[in-house]
N, C-alpha and C positions, 0 to 999 in steps of 0.2 A: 303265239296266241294272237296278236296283233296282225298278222296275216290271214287264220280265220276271222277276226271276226271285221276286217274291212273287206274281204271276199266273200263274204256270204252278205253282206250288202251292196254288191255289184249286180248287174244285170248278170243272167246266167243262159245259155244252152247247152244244148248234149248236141252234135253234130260231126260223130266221124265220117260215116260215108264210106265206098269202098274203092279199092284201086285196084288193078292187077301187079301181082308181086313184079316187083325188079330185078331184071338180072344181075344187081351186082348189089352187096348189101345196104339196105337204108342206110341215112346218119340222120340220126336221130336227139332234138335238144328237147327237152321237158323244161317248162315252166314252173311247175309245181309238183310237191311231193309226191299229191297223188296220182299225177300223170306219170311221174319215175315207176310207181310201185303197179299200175296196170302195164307200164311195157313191160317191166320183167315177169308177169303175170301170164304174158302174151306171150313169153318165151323170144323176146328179141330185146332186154337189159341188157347185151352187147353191144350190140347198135346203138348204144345212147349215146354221143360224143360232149354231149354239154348240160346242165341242169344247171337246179340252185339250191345257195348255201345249206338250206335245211332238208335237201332230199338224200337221206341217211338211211334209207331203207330198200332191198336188203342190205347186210351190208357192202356187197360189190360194188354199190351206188358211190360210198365215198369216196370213191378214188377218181371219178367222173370231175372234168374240170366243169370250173363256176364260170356262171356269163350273169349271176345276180343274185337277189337275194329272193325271190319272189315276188316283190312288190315293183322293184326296179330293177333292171339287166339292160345290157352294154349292146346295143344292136349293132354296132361295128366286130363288136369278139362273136356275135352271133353268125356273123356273115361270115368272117375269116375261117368259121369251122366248117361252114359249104355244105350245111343241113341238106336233108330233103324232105325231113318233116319234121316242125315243128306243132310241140302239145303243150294246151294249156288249162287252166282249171276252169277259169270265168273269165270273160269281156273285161278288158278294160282300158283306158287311155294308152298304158302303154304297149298291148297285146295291139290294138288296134295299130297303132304307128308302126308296129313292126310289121305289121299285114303286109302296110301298103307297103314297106321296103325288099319284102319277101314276095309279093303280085309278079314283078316283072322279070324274077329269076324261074315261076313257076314253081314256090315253094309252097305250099300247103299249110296256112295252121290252124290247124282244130283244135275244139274243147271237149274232155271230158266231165263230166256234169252232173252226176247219175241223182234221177230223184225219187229214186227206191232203190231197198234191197237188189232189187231183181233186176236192174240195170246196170250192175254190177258184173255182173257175169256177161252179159250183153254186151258191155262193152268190150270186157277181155276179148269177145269172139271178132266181134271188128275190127278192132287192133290187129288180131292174127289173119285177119282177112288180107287187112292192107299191106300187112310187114310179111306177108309170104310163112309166116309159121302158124298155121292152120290148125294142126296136129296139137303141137303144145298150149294152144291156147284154149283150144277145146276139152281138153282133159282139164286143165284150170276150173276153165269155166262150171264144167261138170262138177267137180267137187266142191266148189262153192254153190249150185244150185242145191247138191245133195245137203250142204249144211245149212242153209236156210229152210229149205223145207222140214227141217228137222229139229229147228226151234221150238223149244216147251214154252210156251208163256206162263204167266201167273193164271192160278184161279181164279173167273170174274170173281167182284166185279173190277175194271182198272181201277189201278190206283195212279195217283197225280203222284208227276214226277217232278223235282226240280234239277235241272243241271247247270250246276254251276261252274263258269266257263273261264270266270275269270275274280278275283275280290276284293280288288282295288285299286278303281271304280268294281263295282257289281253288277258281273254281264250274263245272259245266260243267252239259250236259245230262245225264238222267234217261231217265224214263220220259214222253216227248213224243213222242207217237206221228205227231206231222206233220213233226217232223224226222228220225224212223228214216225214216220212210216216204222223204223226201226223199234219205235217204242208201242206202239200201237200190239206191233208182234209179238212184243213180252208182255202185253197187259200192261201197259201203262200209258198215262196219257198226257204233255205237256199243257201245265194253264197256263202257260206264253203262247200258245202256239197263237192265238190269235192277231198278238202285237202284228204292226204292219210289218217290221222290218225283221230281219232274219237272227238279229243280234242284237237283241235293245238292254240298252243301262238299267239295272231297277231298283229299285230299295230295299234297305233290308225289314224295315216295315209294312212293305207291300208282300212280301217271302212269309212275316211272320201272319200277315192277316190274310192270304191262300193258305197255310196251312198246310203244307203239302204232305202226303204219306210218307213220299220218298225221298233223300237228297244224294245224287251222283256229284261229287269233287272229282277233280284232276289234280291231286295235291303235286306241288313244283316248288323249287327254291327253297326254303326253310320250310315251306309248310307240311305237316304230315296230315294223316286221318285223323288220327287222336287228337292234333292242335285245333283243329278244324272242327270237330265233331264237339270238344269242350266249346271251341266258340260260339256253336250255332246252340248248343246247349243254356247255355249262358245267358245268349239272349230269348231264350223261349221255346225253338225251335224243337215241336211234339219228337219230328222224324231221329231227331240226333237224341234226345233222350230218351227216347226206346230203344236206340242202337239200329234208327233204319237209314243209317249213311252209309255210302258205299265209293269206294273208291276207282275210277274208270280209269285208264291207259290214256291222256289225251293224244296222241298221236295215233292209235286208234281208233278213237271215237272223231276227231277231228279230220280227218285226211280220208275224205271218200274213196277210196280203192278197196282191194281184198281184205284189209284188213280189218274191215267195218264190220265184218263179219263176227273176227273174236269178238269184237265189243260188242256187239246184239248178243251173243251166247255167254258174254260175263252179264250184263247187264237182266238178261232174261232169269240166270241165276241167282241174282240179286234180286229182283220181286218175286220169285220164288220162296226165297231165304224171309221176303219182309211183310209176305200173306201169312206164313208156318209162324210170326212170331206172334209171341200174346199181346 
């Protein structure tokens, strides 16, 4: 959690670009989860020869040696592995630094960044553009297109959403324009969405006086639904004492790749499930 939510207060781009396939296979390091889970997406999760600690998906991924944890990685173990593209989620000090150590060998490294649903699939096609697997990446893509488009929202009107991202401290969403977007499509609407930052700390008495319809958890560690839903019950909270809390996959909803997908089609479910109720 600590990785989304100091990544999504980074500067961000989308900028793959295209290459012509190489005669002999990429090698391939990912930065970040979600760059793992768009290569194998791309149908070149072969080619990966390095990532980091938390990219465990699928699972072929864990057996991929570590060069860091996502926030920090070793640009010496990066070189030894003699990349020829490396991917990363967001800008940041240390992406930056490895740039310039990777400029003069001719190495490449891009960000994946998507800020919608529908960039999503975009990029998968890119990826397959550059890694020479064209074919498999475009059947990917396709069938992610086919499931977005296939999204039921809620009955208007939206209803306000709250996701709760993290609870102690109390973090949610911001101003992250590929999970408004994602919410938007189920009929729902985040009241953060305006905070300036992508990730802001808030109260639980600012939670109680929005009022929100709906509360999304990512229960982790000792927490379940039901501890969670008695806590927010407890102190007031309309949504958990009608039964309108609902429990998300964070590594799902967190990790912008194909997977973001399930989460819009649980989540679209779930304001479905909390307009039907009385």
């Amino acid at each position: 959690m600590r990785q989304r939510i100091l990544g999504l207060a980074a500067a961000a781009c989308l900028c793959i670009g295209t290459a012509p396939a190489a005669s002999t296979p990429p090698r391939i390091i990912t930065l970040a989860p979600n760059a793992t889970e768009l290569v194998y997406a791309a149908g070149a999760g072969a080619d990966i020869v390095g990532t980091v600690l938390r990219s465990d998906y699928p699972p072929a991924a864990r057996t991929v040696p570590r060069v860091g944890d996502g926030i920090q990685f070793s640009e010496e173990l990066i070189l030894t592995l003699r990349p020829t593209l490396v991917i990363g989620w967001q800008p940041s000090d240390g992406t930056r630094s490895l740039a310039q150590r990777l400029a003069p060998l001719d190495v490449p490294l891009i960000y994946v960044d998507p800020k919608s649903l529908d960039d999503i699939p975009g990029l998968i096609r890119d990826l397959g553009a550059r890694l020479g697997t064209r074919s498999a990446a475009d059947q990917a893509a396709h069938a992610l297109e086919r499931r977005i488009r296939a999204l039921q929202p809620a009955p208007p009107p939206p209803q306000t959403v709250f996701i709760e991202i993290s609870t102690d401290p109390l973090y949610t969403l911001g101003r992250d324009p590929l999970i408004n977007d994602l919410l938007a499509r189920c009929g729902g609407v985040n009241p953060y969405a305006g905070r300036a930052i992508a990730a802001p700390q808030v109260s639980v008495e600012s939670v109680l006086h929005l009022n929100p319809q709906v509360l999304l958890v990512s229960p982790y560690g000792r927490d379940t639904l039901d501890a969670q839903r008695a806590w927010w019950a407890q102190h007031g909270l309309t949504a958990a004492r009608t039964g309108r809390i609902y429990a998300i996959d964070a590594d799902q909803l967190h990790r912008p790749g194909p997977r973001l997908v399930d989460a819009a089609e649980a989540i679209c479910a779930d304001l479905r499930d909390s307009r039907a109720r009385p």
